[in-house]
C-alpha angles and dihedrals in degrees: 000000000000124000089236094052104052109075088051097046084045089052081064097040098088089068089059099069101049083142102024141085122057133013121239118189149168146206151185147215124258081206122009082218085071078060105059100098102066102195102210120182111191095160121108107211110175121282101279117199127217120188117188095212118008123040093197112087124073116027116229102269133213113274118260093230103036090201135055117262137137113272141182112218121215135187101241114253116277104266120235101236121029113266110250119207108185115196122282091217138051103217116071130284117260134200105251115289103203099030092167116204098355095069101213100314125137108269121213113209125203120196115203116206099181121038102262126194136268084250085052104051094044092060100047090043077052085053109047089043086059088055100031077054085072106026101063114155125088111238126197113293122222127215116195134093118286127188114265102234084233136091106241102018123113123239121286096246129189138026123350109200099194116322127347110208106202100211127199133187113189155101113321111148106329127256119334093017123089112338092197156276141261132162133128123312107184119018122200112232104215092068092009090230120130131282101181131013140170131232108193108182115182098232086219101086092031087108098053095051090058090046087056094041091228102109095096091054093039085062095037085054104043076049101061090049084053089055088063095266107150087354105071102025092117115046102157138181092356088052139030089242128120117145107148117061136161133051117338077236091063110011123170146198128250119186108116094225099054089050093049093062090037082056098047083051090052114260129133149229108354127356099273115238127208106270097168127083133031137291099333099019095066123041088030128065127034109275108279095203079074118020090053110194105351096138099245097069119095092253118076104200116196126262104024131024100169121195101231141216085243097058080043089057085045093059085050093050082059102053105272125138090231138159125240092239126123144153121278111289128191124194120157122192124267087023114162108227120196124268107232087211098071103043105067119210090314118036131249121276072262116064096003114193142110125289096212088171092059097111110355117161115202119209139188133257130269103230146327134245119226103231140165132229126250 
């Protein structure tokens, strides 16, 4: 990509991501009374980091409001044109060199911008291991400044070495309401994956989630969208990327990894992709009426929701240097999924879970950051 040719090729780039961006979603209560104790955090704290597996990129920062006071956090505005970050050196961008204790692996950094619990923090670093266990190769960092996703918070500076997750927990709607969204924030251009993205849980159904012992899954999930599944399959013409093909009534998937392991559970023909639902149902997860309870469809069932080796071949299909390892996933064939139609924001007495596709919204990115490949 030229220097002359990149401003002009950016000015297009907002059309290519009608689908595509941040994840908005919803859920209800199986009973209001689950909903009486509303957790509300209003304290700025300072932004606290937390890096799965190396502790040595992005320094902690200065916190954005130096004094205690109650605040409402919000996403900033979409911009009209796409943000555009150009490289801060002129030689090429390297994997990290002296990656530490992480040895070279993909670390997964998670930004917190209000002090969470311990409770907190032990089920996003969960969360991040299950996804740093299949993506396992370091890719270039990138120091510079890049733009926080939030009103009021100051720019993420430093190295990122290799995605940094800004994470809030705080007030959205109240109980019952959104329960939160997540989705890239900065992509690189040279694989088109993401550098930077945001996770914004209401703190409100927090609790419910861990009565129903689905917390972990609900941010492993909402990850993976982060990552770029379901949110960066299709990347052309600016990228070699095209993952998702046929009718928007019975779309597929395409990567050959991810087939290969559809095929070894027993499914046939291509990788089934949700065709139900509106703007972030469709489009974005694999088809639920099919793939049952693999973890990456827009139903979360109770009991087991395993990240499988499909959804692993998938990250690979994207660009990923990922491993072909996944939970255990069984699909027999001829298995009846659910129809996401037909459950509601809270299951039947029959399958119960959460449709936390129900009414997801996905947004664009905010920008993009000019790198160069290896």
């Amino acid at each position: 990509m030229k220097k002359t040719n990149q401003h002009n090729i950016f000015a297009r780039i907002k059309g290519l991501f009608p689908y595509l961006g941040m994840e908005s979603f919803v859920i209800n209560s199986f009973k209001k009374s689950q909903f009486t104790r509303l957790l509300t955090l209003f304290t700025i704290t300072g932004t606290l980091l937390f890096t799965s597996c190396s502790q040595d990129a992005l320094e902690p920062q200065d916190p954005a409001v130096s004094e205690t006071q109650d605040v409402v956090l919000a996403l900033k505005a979409q911009p009209t044109e796409p943000i555009i970050i150009d490289d801060l050196t002129t030689t090429v961008l390297k994997t990290t060199e002296a990656p530490g204790v992480d040895r070279g692996r993909f670390n997964i950094t998670l930004r917190f911008l209000l002090r969470p619990t311990e409770r907190q923090v032990e089920v996003f670093e969960a969360a991040a291991a299950r996804w740093e266990r299949i993506i396992i190769k370091d890719v270039p960092s990138f120091t510079g400044s890049v733009p926080s996703a939030f009103q009021g918070f100051p720019d993420i500076e430093g190295t990122i070495d290799d995605i940094v997750i800004e994470v809030a927990l705080a007030p959205i709607d109240g109980p019952g309401g959104i329960l939160g969204q997540a989705g890239p924030s900065f992509v690189r251009t040279s694989d088109f994956l993401p550098l930077s993205g945001v996770m914004f849980f209401d703190i409100a159904d927090l609790d419910f989630l861990e009565e129903l012992d689905l917390f972990e899954e609900v941010i492993v999930h909402e990850m993976g969208h982060v990552l770029g599944l379901g949110t960066l399959w299709n990347v052309e013409p600016y990228y070699a990327r095209t993952l998702r093909e046929g009718p928007n009534s019975n779309p597929y998937f395409t990567g050959k990894m991810a087939n290969v392991f559809w095929n070894a559970e027993g499914g046939t023909g291509k990788l089934p992709i949700e065709n139900m639902g509106g703007p972030g149902t469709a489009l974005g997860h694999w088809r639920e009426s099919i793939l049952n309870n693999e973890l990456m469809t827009g139903y979360l069932n109770l009991g087991e929701n395993p990240l499988s080796r499909i959804t692993a071949g998938s990250m690979r299909d994207l660009g990923y240097g990922a491993a072909m390892v996944g939970e255990k996933y069984d699909l027999p064939r001829g298995t009846a999924g659910v129809n996401p139609n037909e459950q509601g924001n809270d299951g039947t007495s029959e399958t119960p879970g959460i449709n936390i596709a129900n009414r997801e919204v996905l947004l664009q990115p905010i920008g993009f950051v000019n790198t160069k490949k290896k």
